[in-house]
VEXFI-471210 format. One record per residue (C-alpha): residue in three letters; residue number from 1; x, y, z. Coordinates in nm, 3 decimals. Example, Ala and Ser with C-alpha at 12.3 -4.5 7.8 and 13.67 -1.06 7.14 Angstrom:
<nodes>
<node aa="ALA" i="1" xx="1.230" yy="-0.450" zz="0.780"/>
<node aa="SER" i="2" xx="1.367" yy="-0.106" zz="0.714"/>
</nodes>
This chain:
<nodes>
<node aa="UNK" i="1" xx="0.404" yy="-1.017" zz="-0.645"/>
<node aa="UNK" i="2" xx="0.091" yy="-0.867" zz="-0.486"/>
<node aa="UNK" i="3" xx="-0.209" yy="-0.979" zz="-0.356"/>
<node aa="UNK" i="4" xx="-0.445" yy="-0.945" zz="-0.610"/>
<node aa="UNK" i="5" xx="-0.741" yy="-0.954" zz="-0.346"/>
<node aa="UNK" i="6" xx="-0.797" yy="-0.579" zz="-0.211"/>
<node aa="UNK" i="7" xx="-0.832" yy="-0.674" zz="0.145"/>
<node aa="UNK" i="8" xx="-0.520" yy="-0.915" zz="0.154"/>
<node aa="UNK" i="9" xx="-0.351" yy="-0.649" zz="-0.047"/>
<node aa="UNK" i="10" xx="-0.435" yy="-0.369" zz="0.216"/>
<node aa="UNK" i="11" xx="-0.291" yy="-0.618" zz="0.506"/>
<node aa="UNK" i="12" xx="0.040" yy="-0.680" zz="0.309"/>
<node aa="UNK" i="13" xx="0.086" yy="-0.350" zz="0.260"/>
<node aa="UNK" i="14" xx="0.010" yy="-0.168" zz="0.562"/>
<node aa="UNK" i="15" xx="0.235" yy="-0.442" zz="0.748"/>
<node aa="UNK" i="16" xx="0.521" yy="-0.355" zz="0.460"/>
<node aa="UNK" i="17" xx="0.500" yy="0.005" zz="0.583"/>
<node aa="UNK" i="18" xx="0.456" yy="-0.017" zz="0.947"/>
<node aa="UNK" i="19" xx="0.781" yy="-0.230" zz="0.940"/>
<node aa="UNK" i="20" xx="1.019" yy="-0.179" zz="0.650"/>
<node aa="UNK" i="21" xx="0.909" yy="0.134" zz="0.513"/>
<node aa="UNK" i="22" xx="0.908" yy="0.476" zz="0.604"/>
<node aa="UNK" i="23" xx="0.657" yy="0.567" zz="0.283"/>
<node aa="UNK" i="24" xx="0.463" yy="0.437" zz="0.037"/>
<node aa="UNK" i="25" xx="0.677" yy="0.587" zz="-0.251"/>
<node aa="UNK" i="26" xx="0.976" yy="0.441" zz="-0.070"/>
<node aa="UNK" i="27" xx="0.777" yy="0.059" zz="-0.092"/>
<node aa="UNK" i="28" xx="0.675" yy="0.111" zz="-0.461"/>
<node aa="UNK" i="29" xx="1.047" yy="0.224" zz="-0.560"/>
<node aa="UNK" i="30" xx="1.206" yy="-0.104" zz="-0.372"/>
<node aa="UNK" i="31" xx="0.950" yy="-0.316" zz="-0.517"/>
<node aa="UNK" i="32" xx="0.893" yy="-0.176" zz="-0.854"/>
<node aa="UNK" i="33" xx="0.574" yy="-0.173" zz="-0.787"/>
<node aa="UNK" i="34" xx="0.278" yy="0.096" zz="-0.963"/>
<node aa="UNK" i="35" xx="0.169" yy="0.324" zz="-0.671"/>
<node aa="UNK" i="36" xx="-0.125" yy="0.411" zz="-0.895"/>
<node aa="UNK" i="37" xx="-0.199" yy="0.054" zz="-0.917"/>
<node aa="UNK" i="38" xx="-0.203" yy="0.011" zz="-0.516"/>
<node aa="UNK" i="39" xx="-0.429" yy="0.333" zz="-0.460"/>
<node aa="UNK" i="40" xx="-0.701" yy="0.210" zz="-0.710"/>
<node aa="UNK" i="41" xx="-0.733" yy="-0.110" zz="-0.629"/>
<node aa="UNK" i="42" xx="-0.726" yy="0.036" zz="-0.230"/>
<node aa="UNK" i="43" xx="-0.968" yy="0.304" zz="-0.314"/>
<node aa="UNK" i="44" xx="-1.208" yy="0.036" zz="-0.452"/>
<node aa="UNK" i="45" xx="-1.289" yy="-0.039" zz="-0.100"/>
<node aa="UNK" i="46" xx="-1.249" yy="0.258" zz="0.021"/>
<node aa="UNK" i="47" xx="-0.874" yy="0.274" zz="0.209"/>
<node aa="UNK" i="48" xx="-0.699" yy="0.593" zz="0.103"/>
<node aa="UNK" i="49" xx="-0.329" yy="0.636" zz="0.204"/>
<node aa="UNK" i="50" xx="-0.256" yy="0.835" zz="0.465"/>
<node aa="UNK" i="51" xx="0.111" yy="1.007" zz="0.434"/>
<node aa="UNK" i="52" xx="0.123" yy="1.143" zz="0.847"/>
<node aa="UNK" i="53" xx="0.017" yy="0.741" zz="0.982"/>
<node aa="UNK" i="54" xx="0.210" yy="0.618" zz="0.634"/>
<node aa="UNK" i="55" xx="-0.069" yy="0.333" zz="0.629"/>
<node aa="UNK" i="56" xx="-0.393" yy="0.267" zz="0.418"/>
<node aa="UNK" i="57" xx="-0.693" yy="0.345" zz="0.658"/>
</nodes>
């Protein structure tokens, strides 16, 4: 389950791709997990993926 706040959200995640995942599609496939779901609630405060760093910044 996710963090439902934004800002924990963007910490779980970034630390879920910096060490276990190699892309964000990879993390929402293993997880089962929306990707649209992550970006929109990330965009709300302004993170947008970025595929070369594979984090939110």
């Amino acid at each position: 389950m996710l963090p439902k706040d934004p800002v924990m959200l963007l910490s779980y995640i970034n630390l879920k791709l910096r060490d276990y995942y190699s892309s964000l599609e990879a993390f929402c496939e293993d997880t089962d997990e929306d990707i649209e779901n992550i970006v929109n609630q990330l965009k709300q405060i302004d993170y947008h993926y970025d595929r070369e760093k594979n984090q939110f910044i």
